[in-house]
Wavefront OBJ file of the C-alpha trace (Angstrom):
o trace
v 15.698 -3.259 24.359
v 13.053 -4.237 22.163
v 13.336 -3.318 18.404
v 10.383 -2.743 16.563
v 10.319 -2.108 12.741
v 9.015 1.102 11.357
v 6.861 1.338 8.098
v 10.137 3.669 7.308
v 12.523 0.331 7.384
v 10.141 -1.468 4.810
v 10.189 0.968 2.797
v 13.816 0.710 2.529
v 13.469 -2.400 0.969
v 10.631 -0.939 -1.809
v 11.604 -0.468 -5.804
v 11.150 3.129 -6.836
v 7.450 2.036 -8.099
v 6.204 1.433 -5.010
v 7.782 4.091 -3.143
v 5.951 6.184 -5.406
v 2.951 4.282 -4.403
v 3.220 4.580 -0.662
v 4.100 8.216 -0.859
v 0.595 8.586 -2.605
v -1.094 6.642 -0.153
v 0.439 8.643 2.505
v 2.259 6.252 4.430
v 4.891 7.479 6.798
v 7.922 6.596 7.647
v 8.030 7.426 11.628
v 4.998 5.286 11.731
v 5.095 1.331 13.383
v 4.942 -0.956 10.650
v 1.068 -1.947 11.952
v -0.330 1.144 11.263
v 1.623 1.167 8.092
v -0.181 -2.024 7.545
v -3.154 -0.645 8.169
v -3.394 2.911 6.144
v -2.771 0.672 2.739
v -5.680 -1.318 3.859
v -7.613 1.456 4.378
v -6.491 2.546 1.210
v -6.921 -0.534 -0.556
v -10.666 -0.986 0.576
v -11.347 2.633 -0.746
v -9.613 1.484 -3.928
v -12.011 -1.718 -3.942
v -15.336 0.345 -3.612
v -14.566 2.634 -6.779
v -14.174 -0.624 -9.080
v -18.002 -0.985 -8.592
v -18.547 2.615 -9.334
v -16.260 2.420 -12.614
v -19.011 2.881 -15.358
v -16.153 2.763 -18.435
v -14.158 -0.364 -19.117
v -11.261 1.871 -19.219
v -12.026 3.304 -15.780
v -12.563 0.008 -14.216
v -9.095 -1.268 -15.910
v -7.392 1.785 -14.063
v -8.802 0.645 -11.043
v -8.191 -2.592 -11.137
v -4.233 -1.757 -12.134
v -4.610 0.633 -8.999
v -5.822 -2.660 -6.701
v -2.863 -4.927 -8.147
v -0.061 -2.077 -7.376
v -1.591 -1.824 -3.466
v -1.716 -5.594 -3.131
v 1.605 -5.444 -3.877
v 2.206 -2.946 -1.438
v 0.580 -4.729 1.230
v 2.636 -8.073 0.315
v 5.984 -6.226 0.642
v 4.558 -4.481 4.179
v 3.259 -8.517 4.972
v 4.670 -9.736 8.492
v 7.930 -11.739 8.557
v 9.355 -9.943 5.172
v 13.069 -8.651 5.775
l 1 2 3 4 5 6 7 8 9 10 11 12 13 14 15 16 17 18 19 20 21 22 23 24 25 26 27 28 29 30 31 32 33 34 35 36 37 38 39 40 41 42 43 44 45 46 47 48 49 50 51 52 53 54 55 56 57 58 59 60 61 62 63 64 65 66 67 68 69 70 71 72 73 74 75 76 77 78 79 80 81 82
């Protein structure tokens, strides 16, 4: 039988922080961890196109905070992490 990881058993793995995070981002945890994968990529390139529309330094800051937290996301989702 082949196993294949869920986005459900990364999550496992996740600090309260970025629970939080994928929650927002609506990741799910029946989902295979591709699609996973991909739905905080989506989100991360939606993320990415607001920075440019940021007129405030403050809102661009938020952003840009936003970006990081996702990125960090995406690391701790990343292929080969157990």
């Amino acid at each position: 039988m082949l196993f294949r990881s869920t986005t459900g058993d990364a999550l496992d793995r996740l600090d309260a922080p970025l629970l939080a995070l994928a929650s927002e981002l609506g990741l799910r945890r029946e989902w295979d961890l591709d699609q996973g994968r991909r739905q905080v990529t989506k989100e991360y390139l939606r993320w990415n196109a607001r920075i440019h529309l940021a007129d405030r330094e403050e809102e661009r800051a938020a952003v840009q905070a936003r970006l990081e937290q996702i990125g960090r996301l995406r690391e701790a989702l990343a292929p080969g992490r157990r």
